[in-house]
N, C-alpha and C positions, 0 to 999 in steps of 0.2 A: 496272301497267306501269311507271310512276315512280317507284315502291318497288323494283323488278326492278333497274330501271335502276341507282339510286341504290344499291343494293346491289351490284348488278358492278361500278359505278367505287372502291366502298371496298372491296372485295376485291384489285381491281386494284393499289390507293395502296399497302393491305398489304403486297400479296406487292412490289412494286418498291423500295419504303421498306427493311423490313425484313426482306425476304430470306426471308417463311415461304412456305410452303408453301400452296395454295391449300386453304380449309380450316380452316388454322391456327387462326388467329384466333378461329376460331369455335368453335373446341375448346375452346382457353384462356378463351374466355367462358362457353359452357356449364360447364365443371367448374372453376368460380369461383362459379358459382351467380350470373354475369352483375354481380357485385361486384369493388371495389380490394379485391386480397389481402392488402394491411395493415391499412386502419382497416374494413374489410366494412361501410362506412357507405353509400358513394357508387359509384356505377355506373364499371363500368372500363371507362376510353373508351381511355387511353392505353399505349400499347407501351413497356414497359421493358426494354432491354437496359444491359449490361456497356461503360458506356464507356471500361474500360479495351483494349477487344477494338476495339470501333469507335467512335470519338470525336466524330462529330458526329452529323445526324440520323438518320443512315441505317444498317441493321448488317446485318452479312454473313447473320443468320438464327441460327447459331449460338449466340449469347452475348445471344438474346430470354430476361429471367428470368420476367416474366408481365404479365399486365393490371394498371393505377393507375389509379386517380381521378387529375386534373391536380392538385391538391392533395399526394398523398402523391408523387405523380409529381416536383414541383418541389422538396417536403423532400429528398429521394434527392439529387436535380442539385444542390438549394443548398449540399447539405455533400457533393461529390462524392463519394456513394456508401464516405463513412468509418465504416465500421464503429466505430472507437474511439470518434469523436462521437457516434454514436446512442448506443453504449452508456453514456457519460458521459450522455447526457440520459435516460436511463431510470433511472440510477441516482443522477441529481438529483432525478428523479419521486419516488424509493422513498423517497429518505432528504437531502432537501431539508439542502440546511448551515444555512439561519439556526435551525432549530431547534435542534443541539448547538450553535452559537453563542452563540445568544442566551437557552439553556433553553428554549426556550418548548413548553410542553404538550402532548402529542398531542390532536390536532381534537377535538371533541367528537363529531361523526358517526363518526367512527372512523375516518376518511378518513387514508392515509397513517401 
């Protein structure tokens, strides 16, 4: 009965927060396979929407993109959602500067 319970007041936060649909939520976790759909490390607890649509915590429903871990949740928010920065830090991942710098060797694991 306290599972029940506890369950219809986070359905309820859902749908008045975020604007889904009752349901929602529960969809986007099922076919998430109940994972953050970035690092598919950590359980997605957190609602991600477009805060260029709705800008603070709350969003019209709309412009929800899907379930985060609070982890990948706050990468997103700390570089507001800048696509040219992630892509700059994945293509410092690939091809790191201090190595045509500095020459230095590719890894020995093979790594990068």
């Amino acid at each position: 009965m306290k599972l029940l319970r506890r369950s219809a007041a986070k359905e309820r936060r859902v749908v008045a927060t975020y604007g889904l649909a009752p349901g929602d939520w529960e969809k986007l976790f099922v076919a998430q396979g109940g994972k953050c759909w970035i690092c598919r490390r950590y359980k997605a607890k957190a609602v991600d929407h477009d805060h260029s649509c709705c800008s603070g915590k709350t969003s019209c429903g709309r412009c929800v993109r899907g379930l985060l871990c609070g982890t990948c949740n706050g990468i997103l928010g700390r570089w507001r959602d800048a696509v040219e920065v992630l892509l700059r830090a994945v293509e410092y991942l690939r091809d790191p500067p201090a190595r045509r710098i500095l020459g230095l060797p590719p890894l020995e694991n093979g790594a990068l």
